[in-house]
C-alpha positions as CSV (number, residue, x, y, z in Angstrom):
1,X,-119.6,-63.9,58.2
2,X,-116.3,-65.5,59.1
3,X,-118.5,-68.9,60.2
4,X,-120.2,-69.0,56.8
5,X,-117.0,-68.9,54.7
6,X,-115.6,-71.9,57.0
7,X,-118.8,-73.9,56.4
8,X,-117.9,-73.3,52.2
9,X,-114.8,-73.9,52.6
10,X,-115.1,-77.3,55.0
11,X,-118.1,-78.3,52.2
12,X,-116.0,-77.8,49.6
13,X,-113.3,-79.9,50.8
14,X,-115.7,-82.5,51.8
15,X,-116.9,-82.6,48.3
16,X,-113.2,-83.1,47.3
17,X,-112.9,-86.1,49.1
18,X,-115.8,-87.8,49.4
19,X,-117.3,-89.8,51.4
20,X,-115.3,-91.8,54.1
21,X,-116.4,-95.0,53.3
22,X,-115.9,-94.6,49.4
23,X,-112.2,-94.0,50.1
24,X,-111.3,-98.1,50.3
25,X,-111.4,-98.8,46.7
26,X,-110.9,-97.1,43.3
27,X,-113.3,-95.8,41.5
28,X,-114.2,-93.9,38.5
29,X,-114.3,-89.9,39.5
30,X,-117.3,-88.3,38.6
31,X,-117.4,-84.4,37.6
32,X,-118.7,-82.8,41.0
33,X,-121.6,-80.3,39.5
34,X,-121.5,-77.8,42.1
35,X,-118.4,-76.4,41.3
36,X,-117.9,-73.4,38.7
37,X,-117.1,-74.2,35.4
38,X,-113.7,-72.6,35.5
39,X,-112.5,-74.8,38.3
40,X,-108.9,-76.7,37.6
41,X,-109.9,-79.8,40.0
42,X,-105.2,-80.2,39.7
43,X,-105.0,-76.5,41.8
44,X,-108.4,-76.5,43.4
45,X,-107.2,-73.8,45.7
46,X,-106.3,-72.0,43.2
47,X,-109.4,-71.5,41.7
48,X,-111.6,-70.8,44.9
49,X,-114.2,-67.6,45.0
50,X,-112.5,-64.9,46.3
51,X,-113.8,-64.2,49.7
52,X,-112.9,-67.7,50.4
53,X,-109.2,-67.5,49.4
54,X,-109.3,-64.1,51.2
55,X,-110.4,-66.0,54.4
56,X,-108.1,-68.8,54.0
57,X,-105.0,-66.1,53.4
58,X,-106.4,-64.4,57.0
59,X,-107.0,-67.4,58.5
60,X,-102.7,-69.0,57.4
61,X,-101.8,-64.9,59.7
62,X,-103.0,-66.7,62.7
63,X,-101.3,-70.0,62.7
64,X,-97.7,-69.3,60.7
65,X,-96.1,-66.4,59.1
66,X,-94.0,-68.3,57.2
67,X,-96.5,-70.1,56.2
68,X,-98.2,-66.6,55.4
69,X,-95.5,-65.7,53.2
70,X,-95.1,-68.9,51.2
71,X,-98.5,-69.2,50.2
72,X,-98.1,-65.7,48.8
73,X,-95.0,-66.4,46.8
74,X,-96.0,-70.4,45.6
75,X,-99.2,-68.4,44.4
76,X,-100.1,-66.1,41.7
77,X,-103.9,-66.2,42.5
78,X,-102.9,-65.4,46.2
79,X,-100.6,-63.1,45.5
80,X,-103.2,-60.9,43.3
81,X,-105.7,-61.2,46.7
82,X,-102.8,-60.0,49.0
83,X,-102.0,-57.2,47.0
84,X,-105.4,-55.9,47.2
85,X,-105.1,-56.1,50.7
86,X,-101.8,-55.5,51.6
87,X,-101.8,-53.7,54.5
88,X,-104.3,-55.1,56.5
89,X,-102.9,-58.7,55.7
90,X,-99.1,-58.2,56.5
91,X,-100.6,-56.2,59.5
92,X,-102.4,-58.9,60.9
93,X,-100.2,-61.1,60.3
94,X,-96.9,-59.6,62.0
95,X,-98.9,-59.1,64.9
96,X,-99.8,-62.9,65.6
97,X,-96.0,-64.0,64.6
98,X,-94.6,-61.1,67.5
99,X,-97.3,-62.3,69.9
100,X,-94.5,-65.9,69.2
101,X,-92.0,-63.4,71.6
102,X,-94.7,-61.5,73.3
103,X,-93.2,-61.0,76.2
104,X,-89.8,-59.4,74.8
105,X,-91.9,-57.6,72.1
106,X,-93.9,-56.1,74.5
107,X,-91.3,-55.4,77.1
108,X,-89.1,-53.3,74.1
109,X,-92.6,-52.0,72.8
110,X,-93.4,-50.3,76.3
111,X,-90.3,-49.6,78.1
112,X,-87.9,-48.3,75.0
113,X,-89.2,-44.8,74.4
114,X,-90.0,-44.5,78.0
115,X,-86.0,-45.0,78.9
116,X,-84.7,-42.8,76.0
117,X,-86.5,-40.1,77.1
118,X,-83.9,-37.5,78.7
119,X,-86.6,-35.5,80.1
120,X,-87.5,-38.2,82.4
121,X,-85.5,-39.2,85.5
122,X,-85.1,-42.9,86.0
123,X,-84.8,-43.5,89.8
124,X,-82.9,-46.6,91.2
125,X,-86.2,-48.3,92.1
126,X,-87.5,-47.4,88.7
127,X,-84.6,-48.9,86.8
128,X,-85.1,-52.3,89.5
129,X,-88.6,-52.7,88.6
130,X,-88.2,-52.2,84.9
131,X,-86.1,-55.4,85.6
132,X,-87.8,-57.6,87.8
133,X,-90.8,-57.5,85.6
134,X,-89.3,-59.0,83.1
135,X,-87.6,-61.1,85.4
136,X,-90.8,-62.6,86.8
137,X,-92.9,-62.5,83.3
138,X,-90.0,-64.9,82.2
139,X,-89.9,-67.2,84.7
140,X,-91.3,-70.5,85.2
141,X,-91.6,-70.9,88.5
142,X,-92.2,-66.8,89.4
143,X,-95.8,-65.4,90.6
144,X,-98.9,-66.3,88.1
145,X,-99.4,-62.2,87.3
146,X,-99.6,-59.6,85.0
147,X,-96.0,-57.8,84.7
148,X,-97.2,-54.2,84.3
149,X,-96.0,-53.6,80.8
150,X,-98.8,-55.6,79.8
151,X,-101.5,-52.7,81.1
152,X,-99.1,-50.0,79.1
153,X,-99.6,-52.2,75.8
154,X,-103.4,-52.5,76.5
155,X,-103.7,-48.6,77.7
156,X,-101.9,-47.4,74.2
157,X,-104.1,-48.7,71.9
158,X,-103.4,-49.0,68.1
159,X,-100.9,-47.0,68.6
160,X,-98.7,-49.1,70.8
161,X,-99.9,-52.3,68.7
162,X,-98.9,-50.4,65.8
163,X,-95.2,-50.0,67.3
164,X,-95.3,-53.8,68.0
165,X,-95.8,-54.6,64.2
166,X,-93.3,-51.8,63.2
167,X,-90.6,-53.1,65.8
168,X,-91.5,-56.9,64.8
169,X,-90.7,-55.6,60.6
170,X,-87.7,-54.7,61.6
171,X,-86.8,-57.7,63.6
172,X,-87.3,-59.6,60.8
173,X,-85.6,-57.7,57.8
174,X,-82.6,-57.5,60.4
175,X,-82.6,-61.2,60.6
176,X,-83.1,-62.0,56.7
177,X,-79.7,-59.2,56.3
178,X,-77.9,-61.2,59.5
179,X,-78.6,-64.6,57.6
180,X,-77.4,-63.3,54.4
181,X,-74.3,-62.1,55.8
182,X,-73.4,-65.1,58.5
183,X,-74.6,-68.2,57.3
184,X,-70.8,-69.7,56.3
185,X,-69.1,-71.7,58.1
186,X,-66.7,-68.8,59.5
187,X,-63.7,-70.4,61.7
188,X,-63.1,-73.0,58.7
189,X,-62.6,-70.6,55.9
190,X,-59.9,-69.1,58.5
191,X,-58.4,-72.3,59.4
192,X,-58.3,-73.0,55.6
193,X,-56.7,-70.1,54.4
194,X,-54.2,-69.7,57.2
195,X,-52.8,-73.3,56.0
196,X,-52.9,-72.0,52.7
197,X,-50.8,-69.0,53.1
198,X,-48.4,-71.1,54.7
199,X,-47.6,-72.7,51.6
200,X,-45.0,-71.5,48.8
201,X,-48.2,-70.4,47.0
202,X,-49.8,-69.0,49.6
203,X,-47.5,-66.0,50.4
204,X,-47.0,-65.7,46.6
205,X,-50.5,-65.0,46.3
206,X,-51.2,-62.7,50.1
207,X,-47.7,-60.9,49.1
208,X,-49.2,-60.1,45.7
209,X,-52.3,-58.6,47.5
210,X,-50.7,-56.5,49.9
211,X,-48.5,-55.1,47.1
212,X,-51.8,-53.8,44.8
213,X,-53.8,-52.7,47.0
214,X,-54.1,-51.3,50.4
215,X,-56.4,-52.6,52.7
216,X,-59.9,-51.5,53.9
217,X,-60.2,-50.3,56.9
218,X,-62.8,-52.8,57.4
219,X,-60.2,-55.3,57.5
220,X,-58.0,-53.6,59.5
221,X,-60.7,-53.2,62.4
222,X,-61.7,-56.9,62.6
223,X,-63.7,-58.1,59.5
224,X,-62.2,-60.3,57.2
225,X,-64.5,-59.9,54.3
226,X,-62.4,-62.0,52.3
227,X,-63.6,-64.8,54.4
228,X,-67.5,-64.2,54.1
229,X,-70.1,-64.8,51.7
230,X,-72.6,-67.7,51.1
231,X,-72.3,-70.6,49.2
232,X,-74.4,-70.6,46.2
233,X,-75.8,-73.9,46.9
234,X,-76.4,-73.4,50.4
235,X,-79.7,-74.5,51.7
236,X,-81.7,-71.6,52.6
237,X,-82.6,-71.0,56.9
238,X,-85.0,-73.3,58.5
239,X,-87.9,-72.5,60.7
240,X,-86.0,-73.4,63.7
241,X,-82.7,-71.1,62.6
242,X,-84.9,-68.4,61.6
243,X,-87.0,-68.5,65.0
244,X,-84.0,-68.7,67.5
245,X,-82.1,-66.0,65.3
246,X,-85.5,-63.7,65.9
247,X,-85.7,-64.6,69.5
248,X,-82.1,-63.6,69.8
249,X,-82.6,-60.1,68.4
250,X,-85.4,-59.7,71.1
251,X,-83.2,-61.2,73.7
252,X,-80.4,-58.9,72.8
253,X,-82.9,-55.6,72.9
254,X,-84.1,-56.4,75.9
255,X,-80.6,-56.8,77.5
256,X,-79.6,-53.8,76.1
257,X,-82.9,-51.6,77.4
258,X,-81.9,-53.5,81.1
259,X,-78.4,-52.4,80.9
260,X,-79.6,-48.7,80.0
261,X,-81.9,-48.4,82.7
262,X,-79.2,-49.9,85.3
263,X,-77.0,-47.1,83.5
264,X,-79.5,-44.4,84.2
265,X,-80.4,-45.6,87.4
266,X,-77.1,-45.1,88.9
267,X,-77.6,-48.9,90.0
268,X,-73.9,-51.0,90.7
269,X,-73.3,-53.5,88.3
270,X,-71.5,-56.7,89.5
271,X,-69.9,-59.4,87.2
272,X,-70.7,-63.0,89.4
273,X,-73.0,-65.4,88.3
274,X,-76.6,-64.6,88.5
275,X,-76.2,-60.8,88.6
276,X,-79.1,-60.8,85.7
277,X,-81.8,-63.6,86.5
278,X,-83.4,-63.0,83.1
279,X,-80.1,-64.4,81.6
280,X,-79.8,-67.9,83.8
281,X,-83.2,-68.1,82.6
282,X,-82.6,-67.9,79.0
283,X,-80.4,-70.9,79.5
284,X,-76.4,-70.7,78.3
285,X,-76.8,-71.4,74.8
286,X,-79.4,-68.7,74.5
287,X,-77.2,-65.9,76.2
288,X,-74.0,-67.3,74.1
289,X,-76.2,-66.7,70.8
290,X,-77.2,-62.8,72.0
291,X,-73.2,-62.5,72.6
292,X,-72.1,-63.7,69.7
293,X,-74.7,-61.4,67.9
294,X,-73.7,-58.2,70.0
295,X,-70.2,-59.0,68.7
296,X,-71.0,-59.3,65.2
297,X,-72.9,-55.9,65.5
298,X,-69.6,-54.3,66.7
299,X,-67.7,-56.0,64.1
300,X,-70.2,-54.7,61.2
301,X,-70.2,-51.1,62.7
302,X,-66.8,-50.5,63.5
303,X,-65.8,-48.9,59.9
304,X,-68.8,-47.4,59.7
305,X,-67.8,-45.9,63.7
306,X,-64.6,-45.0,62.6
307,X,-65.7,-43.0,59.6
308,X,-67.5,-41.0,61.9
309,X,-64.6,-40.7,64.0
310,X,-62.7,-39.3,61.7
311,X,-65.3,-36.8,60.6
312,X,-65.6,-35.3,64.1
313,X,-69.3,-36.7,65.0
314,X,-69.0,-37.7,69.1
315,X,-71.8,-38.8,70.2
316,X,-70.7,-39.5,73.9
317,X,-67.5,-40.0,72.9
318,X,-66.3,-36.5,74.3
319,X,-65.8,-36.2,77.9
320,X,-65.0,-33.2,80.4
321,X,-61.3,-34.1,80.3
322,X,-61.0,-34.1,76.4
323,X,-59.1,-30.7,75.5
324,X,-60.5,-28.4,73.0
325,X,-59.3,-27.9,69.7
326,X,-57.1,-24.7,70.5
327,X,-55.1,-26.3,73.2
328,X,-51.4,-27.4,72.6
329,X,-51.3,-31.3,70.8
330,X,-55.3,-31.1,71.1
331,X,-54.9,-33.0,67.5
332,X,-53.1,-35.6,68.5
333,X,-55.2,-36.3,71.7
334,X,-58.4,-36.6,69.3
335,X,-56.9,-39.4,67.0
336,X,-54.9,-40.8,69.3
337,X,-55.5,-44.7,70.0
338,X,-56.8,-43.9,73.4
339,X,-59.7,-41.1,71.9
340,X,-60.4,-43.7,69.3
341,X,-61.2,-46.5,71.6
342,X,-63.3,-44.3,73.7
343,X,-65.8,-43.2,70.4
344,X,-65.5,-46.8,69.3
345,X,-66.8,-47.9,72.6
346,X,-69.6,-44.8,73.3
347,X,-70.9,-44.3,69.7
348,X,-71.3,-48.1,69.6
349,X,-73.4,-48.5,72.7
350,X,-75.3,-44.9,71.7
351,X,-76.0,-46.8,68.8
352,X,-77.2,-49.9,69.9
353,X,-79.8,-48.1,72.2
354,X,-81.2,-45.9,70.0
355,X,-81.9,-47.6,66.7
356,X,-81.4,-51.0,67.4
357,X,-83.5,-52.9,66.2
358,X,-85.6,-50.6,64.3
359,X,-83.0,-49.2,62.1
360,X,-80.3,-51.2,62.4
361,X,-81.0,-53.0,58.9
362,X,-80.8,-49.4,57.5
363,X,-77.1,-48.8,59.0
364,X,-75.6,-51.4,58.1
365,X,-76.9,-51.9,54.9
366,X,-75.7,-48.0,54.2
367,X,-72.6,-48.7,54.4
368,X,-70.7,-49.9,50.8
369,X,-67.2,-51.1,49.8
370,X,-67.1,-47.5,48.6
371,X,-65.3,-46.2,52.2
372,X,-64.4,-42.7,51.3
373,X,-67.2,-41.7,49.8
374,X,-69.8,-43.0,52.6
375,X,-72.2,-40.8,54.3
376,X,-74.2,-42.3,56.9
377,X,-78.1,-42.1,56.9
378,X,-79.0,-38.7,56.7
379,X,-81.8,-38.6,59.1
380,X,-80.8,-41.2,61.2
381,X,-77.5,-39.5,61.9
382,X,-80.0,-36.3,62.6
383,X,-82.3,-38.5,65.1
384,X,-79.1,-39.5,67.2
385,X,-77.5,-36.1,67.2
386,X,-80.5,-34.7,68.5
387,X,-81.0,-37.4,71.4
388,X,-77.7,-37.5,72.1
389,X,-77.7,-33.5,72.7
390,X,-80.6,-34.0,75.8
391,X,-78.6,-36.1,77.4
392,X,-77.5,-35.4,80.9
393,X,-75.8,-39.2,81.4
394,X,-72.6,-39.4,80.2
395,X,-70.5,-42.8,80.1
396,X,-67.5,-43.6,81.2
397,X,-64.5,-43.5,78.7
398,X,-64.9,-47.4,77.4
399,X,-66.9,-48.5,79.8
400,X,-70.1,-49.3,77.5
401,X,-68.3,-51.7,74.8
402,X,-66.4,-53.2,77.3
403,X,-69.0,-53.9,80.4
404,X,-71.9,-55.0,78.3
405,X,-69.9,-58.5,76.7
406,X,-68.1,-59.1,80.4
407,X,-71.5,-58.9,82.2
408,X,-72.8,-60.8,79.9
409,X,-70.0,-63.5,80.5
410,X,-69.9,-63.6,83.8
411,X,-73.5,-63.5,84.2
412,X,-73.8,-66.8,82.4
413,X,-70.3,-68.7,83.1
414,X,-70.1,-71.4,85.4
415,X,-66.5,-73.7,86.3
416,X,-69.0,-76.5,86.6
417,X,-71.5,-76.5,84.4
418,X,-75.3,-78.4,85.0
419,X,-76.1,-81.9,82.8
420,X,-78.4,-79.8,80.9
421,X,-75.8,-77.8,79.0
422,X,-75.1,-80.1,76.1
423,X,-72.4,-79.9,74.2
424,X,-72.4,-78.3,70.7
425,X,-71.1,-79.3,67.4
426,X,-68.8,-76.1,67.0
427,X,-65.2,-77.6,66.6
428,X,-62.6,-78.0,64.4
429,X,-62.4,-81.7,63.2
430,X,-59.3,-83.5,65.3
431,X,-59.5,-80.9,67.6
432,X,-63.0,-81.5,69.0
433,X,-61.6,-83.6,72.6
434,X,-61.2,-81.7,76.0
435,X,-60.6,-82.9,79.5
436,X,-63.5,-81.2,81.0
437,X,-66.5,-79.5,79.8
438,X,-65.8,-76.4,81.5
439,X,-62.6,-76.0,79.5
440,X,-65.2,-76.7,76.3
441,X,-67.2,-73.9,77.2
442,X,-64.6,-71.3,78.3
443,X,-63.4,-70.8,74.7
444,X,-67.2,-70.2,73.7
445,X,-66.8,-66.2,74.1
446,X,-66.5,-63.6,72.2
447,X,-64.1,-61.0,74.1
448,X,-61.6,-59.8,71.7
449,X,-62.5,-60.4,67.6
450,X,-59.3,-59.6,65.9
451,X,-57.7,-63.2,68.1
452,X,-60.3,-65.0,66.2
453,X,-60.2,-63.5,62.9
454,X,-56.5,-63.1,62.6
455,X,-55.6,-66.5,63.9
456,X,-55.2,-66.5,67.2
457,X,-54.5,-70.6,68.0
458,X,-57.0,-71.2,70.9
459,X,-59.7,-70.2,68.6
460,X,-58.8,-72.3,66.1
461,X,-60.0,-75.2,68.1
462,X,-64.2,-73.9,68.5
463,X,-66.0,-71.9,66.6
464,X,-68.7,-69.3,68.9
465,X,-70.2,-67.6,65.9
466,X,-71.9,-71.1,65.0
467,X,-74.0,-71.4,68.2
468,X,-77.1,-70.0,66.2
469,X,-77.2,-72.8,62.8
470,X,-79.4,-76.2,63.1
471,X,-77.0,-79.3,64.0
472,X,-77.2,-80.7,60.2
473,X,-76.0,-77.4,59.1
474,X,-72.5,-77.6,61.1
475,X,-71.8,-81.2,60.2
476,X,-72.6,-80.9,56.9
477,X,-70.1,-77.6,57.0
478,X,-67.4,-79.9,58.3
479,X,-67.5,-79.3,62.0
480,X,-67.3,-81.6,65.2
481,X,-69.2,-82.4,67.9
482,X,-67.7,-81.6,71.5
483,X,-65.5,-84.7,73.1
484,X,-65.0,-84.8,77.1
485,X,-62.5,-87.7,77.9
């Protein structure tokens, strides 16, 4: 069947062009007879039998989901097949764009529900080969073999390719929300308006806002919503943007499954260089782009953290040496800074397990300007209550939040760094030139947000949060390219 329809199609098209050796000098065009009499020879495709536009709609799932998607939208004719056959279309075609990250879409598809399961107990030599077969799938120069997660994929059927094409939706609504939400040029605006306030004007107009309204507690823990929002004109993400932006949401799973089983393992954790192989394998620029978007995710859920903080819900935030309510200054304990830091750190990392990426979109997208009067996701909050209930591994006050960005540091920092790390255009104009390029790269991190935000002067000089847009993008923003003298 499929052969048939290519053989229409590829005579059609012939029929279109004629033949080759007609093509060196103009001629007259003659009606071509064979086609049907409602054929517009301006949008030929448009006007194809149906099967055939069908076939070529099945055939663009194979090669390009953007692609995919364009044709759809450029197209009412195609847009009419589509809808007749939505499912099986968008199926089809998520599938062959997440077989793109196949190894990291399999790895989350096969080991994630395996690892949340408290039921089960993940041994040390469990958690150690959870890694190394990642380790080895990703590496260039590792054994030419199967990792075993391939033979879990295979043995679940539709059912686990089913949770690949879910997981892979998700990837990709989180990234449209991530580009909607990021793509400014972030440090500038900052340096920008921290010159302005230091004019006359300037504190005229910031002493005017502080006196009519408070502000959100949003602001107060680390995002400066003043400072984001897209230009209107801004050209929308390119291919390249959108692909490393989905390959670092895979990357960033992955870690984050890898740390949970080394968590559940009981296996030591050390912060040198190389701890994680998958992570020198990724390259530095790769790793840098899954930090900065792990601190972005903590940045976008710390109101939402807080609110829940404040409404009593835990979730490994309580530990045996918490008192209970009845005991003497029990309140003050619980919304003391220390308490606070400890569910900001836990609930995060709970958080990030569990639902990210498949529900992360519908988190943060929950959450409104509206603070008070925000509820979180009704059975989302019920899912995590209930896994968090099972479990029988605490962690540590803090340690979560604060171990996964360090590891992730450390794993991929270097005094002297290879040839092959090139330098990026991240800086501030007129402040672009350093001695070495180690001292470039040790401002690249992301450790504490509220320096950054609230004008710390070290970070005034590169901007992290840009290591994820296309080249043309930053210098058409404004910024510099690195300088080593």
């Amino acid at each position: 069947m499929k052969s048939h329809l290519r053989n229409r199609i590829s005579r059609f098209f012939d029929g279109l062009k004629g033949a080759s050796g007609t093509q060196q000098k103009l001629r007259e065009p003659k009606p071509i007879k064979a086609l049907p009499p409602h054929f517009d020879p301006a949008f030929p495709l448009e006007t194809l039998p149906f099967d055939i536009k069908y076939a070529l709609l099945e055939a663009t799932t194979f090669v390009d989901y953007d692609a995919f998607v364009s044709l759809i939208l450029a197209s009412r004719a195609y847009h009419e097949v589509f809808t007749m056959h939505k499912r099986g279309l968008s199926r089809v075609a998520l599938w062959h764009d997440a077989l793109k990250y196949k190894e990291e879409s399999f790895f989350v598809a096969a080991v994630h529900d395996h690892l949340l399961d408290a039921s089960r107990h993940i041994s040390r030599e469990e958690s150690k080969r959870i890694e190394d077969a990642y380790n080895d799938a990703i590496d260039p120069k590792g054994f030419d073999t199967e990792p075993w997660y391939y033979a879990t994929i295979r043995e679940g059927g539709e059912e686990m390719e089913n949770r690949i094409v879910q997981n892979h939706l998700a990837v990709r609504r989180f990234a449209n929300v991530f580009i909607s939400r990021t793509m400014f040029p972030r440090l500038l605006r900052r340096v920008e308006e921290l010159e302005e306030n230091q004019t006359q004007k300037g504190k005229k107009k910031q002493q005017k806002q502080e006196q009519e309204q408070r502000p959100e507690p949003s602001r107060k823990l680390g995002i400066h919503r003043g400072l984001e929002g897209l230009n209107p004109n801004e050209p929308p993400a390119t291919i390249s943007e959108r692909h490393r932006i989905i390959k670092t949401i895979y990357h960033l799973s992955v870690y984050i499954l890898i740390f949970y089983s080394r968590m559940r393992g009981h296996r030591e954790i050390e912060y040198t260089r190389g701890t994680l192989k998958f992570i020198l394998i990724w390259g530095y620029w790769e790793t840098k782009a899954v930090d900065m978007l792990l601190a972005w995710l903590g940045m976008e859920f710390s109101p939402l953290i807080y609110k829940l903080f404040r409404q009593r819900r835990w979730w490994w935030a309580w530990n045996e040496h918490s008192p209970s309510f009845e005991e003497p200054d029990a309140h003050a304990h619980i919304y003391g800074p220390e308490m606070r830091e400890e569910h900001q750190s836990c609930s995060l990392f709970a958080l990030l397990v569990h639902e990210f990426p498949l529900y992360a979109t519908e988190w943060i997208t929950s959450f409104n300007p509206h603070w008070n009067d925000w509820q979180p996701p009704a059975d989302r909050f019920e899912a995590m209550n209930d896994w968090t209930s099972k479990l029988d591994t605490r962690i540590e006050t803090g340690s979560a939040h604060w171990m996964i960005p360090r590891l992730l540091y450390y794993a991929n920092h270097t005094d002297s760094p290879a040839p092959e790390v090139e330098l990026k255009r991240i800086c501030v104009q007129g402040r672009e030139t350093f001695l070495k390029k180690a001292d470039f790269l040790s401002m690249v991190r992301f450790w504490n947000e509220d320096e950054f935000l609230w004008g710390h002067p070290e970070r005034q000089r590169v901007d992290p949060w840009m290591v994820i847009w296309d080249d043309w993008r930053l210098e058409r923003w404004g910024y510099a390219l690195a300088k080593i003298i």
